[in-house]
C-alpha positions, 0 to 999 in steps of 0.5 A: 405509479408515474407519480412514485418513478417521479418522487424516487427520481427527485429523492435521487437527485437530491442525494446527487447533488448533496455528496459531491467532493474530490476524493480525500487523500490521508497522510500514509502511516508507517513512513519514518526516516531512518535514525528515529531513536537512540543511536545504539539500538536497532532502528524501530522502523526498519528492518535487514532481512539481508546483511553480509554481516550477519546483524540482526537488525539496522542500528542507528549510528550515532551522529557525532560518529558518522563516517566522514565524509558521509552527508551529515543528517537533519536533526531527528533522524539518523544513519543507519548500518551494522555498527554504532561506531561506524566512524571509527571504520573510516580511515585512518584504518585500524586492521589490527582492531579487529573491534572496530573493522567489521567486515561490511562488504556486500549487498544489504537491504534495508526496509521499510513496510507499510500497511496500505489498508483502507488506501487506494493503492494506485494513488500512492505518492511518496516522496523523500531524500537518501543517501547510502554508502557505496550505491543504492537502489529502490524496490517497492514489493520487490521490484525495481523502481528505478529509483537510485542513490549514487553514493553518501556525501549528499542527498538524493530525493526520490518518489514513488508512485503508480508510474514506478512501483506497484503497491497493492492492499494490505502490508507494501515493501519498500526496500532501500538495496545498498550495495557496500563496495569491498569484500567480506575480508576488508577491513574499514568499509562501512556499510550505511543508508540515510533516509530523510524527509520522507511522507506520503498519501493516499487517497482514502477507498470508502467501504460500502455495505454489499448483499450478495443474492439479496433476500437469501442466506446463505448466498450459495453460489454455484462456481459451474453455474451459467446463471447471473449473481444479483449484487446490491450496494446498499444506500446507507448514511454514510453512503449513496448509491447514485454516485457510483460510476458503474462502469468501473465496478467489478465483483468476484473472489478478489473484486477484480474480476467481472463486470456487470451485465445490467444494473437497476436501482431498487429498494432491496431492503426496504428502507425507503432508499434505492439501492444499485442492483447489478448482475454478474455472470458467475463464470466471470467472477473467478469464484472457486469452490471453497471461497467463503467470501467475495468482493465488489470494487469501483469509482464514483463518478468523476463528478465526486472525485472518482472516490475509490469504493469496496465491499465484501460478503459472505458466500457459500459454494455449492454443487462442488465436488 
């Protein structure tokens, strides 16, 4: 027996030792500058879910029209607004073409979605210029960022990161809010926004296999249980149980949600590789009757970069009614 604890002791010193690194941070897909495509045509990257004006959609102004004296954009990208010939709303005033004068009076918001799957949401660092004719603010899934464009004949560089925006799994927002100066009634006011040199990255988070219950199917969970759900995360190829700092783990309906009470490691499937066992108490979890799924989230330890993990099982509430 002594010598098995000492040849799995060995075996998982090995595997630490073999998987150190810092977490790895990609490149964020999805972030464009504004302008990428014929001027004319509603930009493809970003949208207007608000417009004074009515529009369906940002269009690229063409640069040879831009309205002096707006900053004049890097070559690839463009500005963009209402109306492709927004130079022509500049003075010298045409208001008997009523053509060429929209009204562009308001506050317009222009945005740009991101899909954060698979990133860590708190390692988000975006970085970029702007300018926007009249004043601009930034808000990322809705809030503010305190991120502002003074005006539009120079750029502004603004960032976003954990210190000024909340961004969460899945699809983010990162809404450029220009306010044009004027009414809806005014005639020569154009409405623009000019985004360059923007790019980000995020740190990659690791998917990791997880059995909840080991042994059983269905995990049936009881949500009004007192009792304690084993959860395993699984030692795979791609992946070693060892390097997981179990302080950071949390299991429930979001994987946010309990700590664990203990944790062992074994061998729970029997592949001859230790697995981390840990237990949580149900009425930590936030599970509800109807939940089909839960989640377990965590860190590796400092030692491997603090690398985000995730995993996700099926389950099945019982004793509901």
């Amino acid at each position: 027996m002594r010598l098995k604890q000492l040849s799995l002791l060995f075996f998982v010193f090995l595997v630490f030792i073999g998987t150190s690194g810092a977490a790895k941070a990609l490149a964020i897909p999805g972030l464009a500058d504004t302008g990428q495509g014929a001027a004319g045509i509603l930009d493809p990257n970003y949208t207007l879910p608000v417009s004074p004006a009515g529009t369906a959609g940002p269009i690229i102004i063409d640069p040879a029209k831009d309205c002096f004296p707006w900053v004049p954009p890097a070559p690839g990208s463009a500005w963009i607004g209402v109306n492709d010939d927004d130079a022509r709303n500049f003075p010298p005033f045409a208001p008997s073409d009523p053509g060429v004068n929209d009204p562009e009076g308001g506050v317009y918001r222009f945005r740009l979605s991101i899909d954060l799957t698979g990133f860590d949401p708190a390692s988000v660092m975006i970085t970029g210029d702007w300018a926007a004719d009249n004043l601009g603010l930034i808000e990322v899934n809705g809030g503010p960022t305190r991120e502002a464009s003074p005006g539009f004949t120079f750029l502004t560089p603004f960032t976003l990161d954990s210190s000024n925006s909340t961004f969460v799994p899945g699809v983010n927002t990162i809404d450029f809010v220009v306010t044009n100066g004027g009414s809806k009634l005014s005639d020569g006011n154009p409405v623009g926004l000019l985004v360059q040199n923007i790019q980000g990255t995020a740190d990659v988070v690791t998917s990791v296999d997880i059995d909840i219950r080991p042994g059983s199917f269905p995990n049936n969970i009881n949500p009004n249980s007192n009792a304690l759900i084993p959860v395993a995360i699984l030692t795979t190829d791609a992946f070693n149980v060892t390097t997981v700092d179990t302080n950071t783990v949390r299991f429930g309906a979001t994987g946010t949600e309990a700590t664990s009470l203990r944790f062992s490691l074994e061998d729970v499937n029997r592949d001859g590789r230790p697995d981390l066992l840990l237990q949580f108490r149900t009425k930590d979890t936030g599970i509800a009757c109807g939940d089909t799924s839960a989640s377990l989230t965590g860190q590796t330890l400092p030692t491997f970069g603090g690398q985000e993990i995730e995993g996700t099982d099926a389950i099945t509430t019982v004793g509901c009614r």
